[in-house]
C-alpha positions in Angstrom: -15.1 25.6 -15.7 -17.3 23.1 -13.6 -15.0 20.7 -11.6 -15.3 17.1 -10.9 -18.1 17.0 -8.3 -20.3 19.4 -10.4 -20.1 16.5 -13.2 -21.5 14.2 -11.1 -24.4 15.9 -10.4 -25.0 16.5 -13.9 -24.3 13.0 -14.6 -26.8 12.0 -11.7 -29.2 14.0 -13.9 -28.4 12.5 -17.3 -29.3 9.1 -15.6 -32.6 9.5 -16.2 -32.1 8.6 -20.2 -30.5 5.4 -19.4 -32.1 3.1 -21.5 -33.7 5.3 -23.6 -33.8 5.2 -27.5 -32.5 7.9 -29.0 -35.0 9.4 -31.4 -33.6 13.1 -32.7 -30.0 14.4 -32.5 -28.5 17.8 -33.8 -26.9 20.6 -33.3 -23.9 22.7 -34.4 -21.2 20.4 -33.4 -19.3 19.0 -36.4 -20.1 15.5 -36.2 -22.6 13.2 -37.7 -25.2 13.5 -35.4 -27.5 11.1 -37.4 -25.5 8.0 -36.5 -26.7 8.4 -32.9 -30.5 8.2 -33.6 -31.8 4.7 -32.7 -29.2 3.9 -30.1 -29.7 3.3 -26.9 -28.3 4.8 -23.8 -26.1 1.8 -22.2 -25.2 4.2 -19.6 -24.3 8.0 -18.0 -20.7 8.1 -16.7 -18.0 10.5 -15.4 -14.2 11.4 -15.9 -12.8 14.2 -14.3 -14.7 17.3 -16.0 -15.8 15.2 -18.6 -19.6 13.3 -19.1 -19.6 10.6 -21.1 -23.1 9.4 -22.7 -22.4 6.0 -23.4 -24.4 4.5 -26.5 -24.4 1.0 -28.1 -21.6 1.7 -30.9 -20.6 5.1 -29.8 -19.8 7.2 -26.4 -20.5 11.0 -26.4 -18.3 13.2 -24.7 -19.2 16.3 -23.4 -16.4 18.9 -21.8 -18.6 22.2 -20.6 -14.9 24.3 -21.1 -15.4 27.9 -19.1 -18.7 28.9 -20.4 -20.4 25.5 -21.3 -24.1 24.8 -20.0 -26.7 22.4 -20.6 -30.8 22.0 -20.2 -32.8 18.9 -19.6 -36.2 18.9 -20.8 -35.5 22.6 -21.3 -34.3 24.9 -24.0 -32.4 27.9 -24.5 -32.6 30.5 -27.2 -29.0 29.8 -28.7 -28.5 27.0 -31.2 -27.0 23.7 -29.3 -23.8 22.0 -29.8 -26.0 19.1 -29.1 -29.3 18.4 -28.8 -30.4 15.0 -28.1 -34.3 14.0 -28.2 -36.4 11.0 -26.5 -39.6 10.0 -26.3 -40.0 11.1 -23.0 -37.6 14.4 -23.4 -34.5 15.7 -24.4 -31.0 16.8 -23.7 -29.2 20.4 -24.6 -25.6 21.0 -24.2 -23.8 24.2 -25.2 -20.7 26.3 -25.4 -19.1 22.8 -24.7 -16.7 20.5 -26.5 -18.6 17.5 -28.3 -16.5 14.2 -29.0 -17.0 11.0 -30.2 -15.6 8.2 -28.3 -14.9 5.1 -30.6 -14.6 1.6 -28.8 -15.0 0.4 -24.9 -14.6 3.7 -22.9 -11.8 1.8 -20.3 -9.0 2.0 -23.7 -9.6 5.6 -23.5 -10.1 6.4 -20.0 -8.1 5.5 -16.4 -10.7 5.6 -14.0 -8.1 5.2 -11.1 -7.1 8.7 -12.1 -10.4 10.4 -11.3 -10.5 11.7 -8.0 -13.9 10.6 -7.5 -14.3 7.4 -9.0 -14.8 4.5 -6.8 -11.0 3.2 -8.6 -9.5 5.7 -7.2 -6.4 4.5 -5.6 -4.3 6.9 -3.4 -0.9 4.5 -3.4 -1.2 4.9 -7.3 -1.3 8.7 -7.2 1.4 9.3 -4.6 3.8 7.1 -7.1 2.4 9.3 -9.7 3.6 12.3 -7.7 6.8 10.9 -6.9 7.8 10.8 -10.3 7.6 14.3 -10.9 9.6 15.5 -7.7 9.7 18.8 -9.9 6.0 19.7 -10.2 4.3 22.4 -8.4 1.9 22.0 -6.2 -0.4 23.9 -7.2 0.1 22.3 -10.7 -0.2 19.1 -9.0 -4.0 19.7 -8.1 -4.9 20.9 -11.5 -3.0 18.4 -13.7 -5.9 15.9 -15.0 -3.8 12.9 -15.1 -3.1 12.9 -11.6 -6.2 14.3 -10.2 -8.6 14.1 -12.9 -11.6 16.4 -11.6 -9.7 18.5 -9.4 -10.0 22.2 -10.3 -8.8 25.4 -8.9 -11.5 25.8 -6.4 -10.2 22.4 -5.2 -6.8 23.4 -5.9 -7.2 26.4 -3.4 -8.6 24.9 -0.8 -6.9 21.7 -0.3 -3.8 23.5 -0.3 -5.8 25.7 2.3 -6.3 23.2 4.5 -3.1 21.1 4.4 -0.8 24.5 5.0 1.2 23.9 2.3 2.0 26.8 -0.3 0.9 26.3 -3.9 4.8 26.8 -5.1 6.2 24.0 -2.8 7.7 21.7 -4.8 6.0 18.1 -5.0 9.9 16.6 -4.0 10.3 18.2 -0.9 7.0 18.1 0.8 7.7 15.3 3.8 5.6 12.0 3.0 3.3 12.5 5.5 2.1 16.0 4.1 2.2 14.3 0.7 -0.1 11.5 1.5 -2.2 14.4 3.1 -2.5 16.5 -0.3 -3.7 13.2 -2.1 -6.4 12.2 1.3 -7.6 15.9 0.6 -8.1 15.7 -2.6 -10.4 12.9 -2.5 -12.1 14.4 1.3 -12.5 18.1 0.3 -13.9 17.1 -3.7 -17.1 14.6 -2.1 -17.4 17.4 0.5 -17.5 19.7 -2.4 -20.3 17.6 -4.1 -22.4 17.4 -0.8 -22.1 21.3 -0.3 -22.7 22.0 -4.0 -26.2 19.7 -4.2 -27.4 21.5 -0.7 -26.5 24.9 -2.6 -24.1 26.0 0.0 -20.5 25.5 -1.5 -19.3 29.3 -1.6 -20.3 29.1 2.6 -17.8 26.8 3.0 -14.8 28.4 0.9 -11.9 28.9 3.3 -9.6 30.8 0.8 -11.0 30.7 -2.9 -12.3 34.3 -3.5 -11.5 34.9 0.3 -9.5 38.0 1.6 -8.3 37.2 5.0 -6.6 34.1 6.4 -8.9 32.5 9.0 -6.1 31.6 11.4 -4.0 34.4 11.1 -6.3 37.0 10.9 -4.0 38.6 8.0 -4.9 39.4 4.0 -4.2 36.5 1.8 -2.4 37.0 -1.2 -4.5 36.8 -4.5 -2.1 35.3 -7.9 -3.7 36.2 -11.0 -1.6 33.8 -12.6 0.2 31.5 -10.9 2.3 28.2 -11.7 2.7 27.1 -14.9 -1.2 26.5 -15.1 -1.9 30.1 -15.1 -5.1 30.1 -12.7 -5.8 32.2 -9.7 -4.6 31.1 -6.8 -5.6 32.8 -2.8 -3.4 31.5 -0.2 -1.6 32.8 3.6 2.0 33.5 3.4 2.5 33.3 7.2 0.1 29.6 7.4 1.1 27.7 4.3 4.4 26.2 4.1 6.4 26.8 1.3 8.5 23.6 0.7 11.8 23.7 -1.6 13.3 26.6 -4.0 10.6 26.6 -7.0 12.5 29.8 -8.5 14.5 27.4 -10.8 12.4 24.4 -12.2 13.9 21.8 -14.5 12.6 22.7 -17.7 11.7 19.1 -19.0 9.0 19.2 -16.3 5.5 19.4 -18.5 2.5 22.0 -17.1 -0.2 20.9 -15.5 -3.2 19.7 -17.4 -6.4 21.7 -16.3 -8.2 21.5 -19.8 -8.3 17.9 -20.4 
């Protein structure tokens, strides 16, 4: 599933349509794809994992899922979910989710929440985590309404880097290694898109994938399935902190929210 900073380069990409007519749209999404022929493209945006292809009467939302992909100016031999044509060349999206968005895209979306968005506000988020002293940490990074765009690559290596285990409990970490979880968020994601556009993200992987613990020098432990998320998770036992008893977690606390 392509995280946050890989949406921005695709909607860097998309930009090129801005102002462009729409003049063909299909595919084997259910929607009426007719209504969007003869709008114009008002503008390309991003939320968390999600594009947004903002017309005059209409935004189109694309969500890539796991195995989503998309073409500009290019085709594959598959049928699209959605194809959208201009005069000057055309759009492909498949194996994605494809959604309408009715109305002014700020009653639908919370830009403070995306980690990358210039409305990002860390004070917010840290209140945000406050109120859910229950909540994993590793949950924490992947739950889109706190961290919209964050996803388990980022998970894994902000945790990494901050020492702090993935089933510390967001309660009992001490302020100061809080605020640290939300800075890294935000640091290691733009570092993420940098690394990602020179084609050199996997160099800079600390623990995703990885088997040994670069300060320790010991094998890290690899979680098929870990948290109430359900994603892989590779972390050091000896390095990262595990903060407060997890075993027992209040069960009103809702799972994290990778998928939104």
């Amino acid at each position: 599933m392509p995280e946050g900073p890989s949406i921005v380069i695709l909607r860097e990409e998309v930009a090129v349509f801005a102002g462009c007519t729409v003049t063909r749209a299909e595919g084997s999404a259910r929607l009426d794809t007719s209504r969007l022929v003869g709008q114009v493209v008002r503008g390309v945006h991003s939320w968390g994992k999600h594009l947004l292809i903002e017309l005059e009467d209409v935004a189109v939302r694309i969500h890539l899922l796991l195995f989503g992909s998309y073409r500009i100016n290019a085709r594959k031999e598959s049928t699209p979910r959605l194809s959208l044509g201009f005069a000057g060349g055309e759009l492909n999206f498949y194996a994605c989710s494809v959604q309408f968005i009715e109305g002014p895209l700020e009653q639908t979306y919370d830009w403070s929440r995306d980690v990358m968005s210039d409305a990002w506000r860390p004070r917010t988020t840290l209140k945000r985590l406050r109120e859910r002293p229950r909540l994993l940490a590793c949950d924490a990074l992947l739950d889109q309404t706190l961290f919209a765009g964050s996803g388990n690559i980022i998970k894994n290596e902000v945790l990494y880097r901050i020492r702090v285990h993935p089933l510390s409990l967001i309660g009992e970490l001490p302020a100061a290694k809080l605020r640290e979880l939300v800075r890294e968020a935000r640091t290691y994601s733009f570092q993420f898109l940098d690394w990602k556009k020179a084609g050199v993200l996997k160099v800079h992987w600390l623990a995703h994938t990885k088997t040994i613990c670069v300060r320790c020098r010991i094998p890290l432990v690899k979680a098929k399935a870990l948290g109430r998320s359900r994603r892989r998770a590779f972390f050091c036992e000896r390095c990262q902190k595990r903060y407060g008893d997890s075993t027992q977690l209040a069960a009103d606390e809702p799972g994290a929210v990778d998928e939104a």
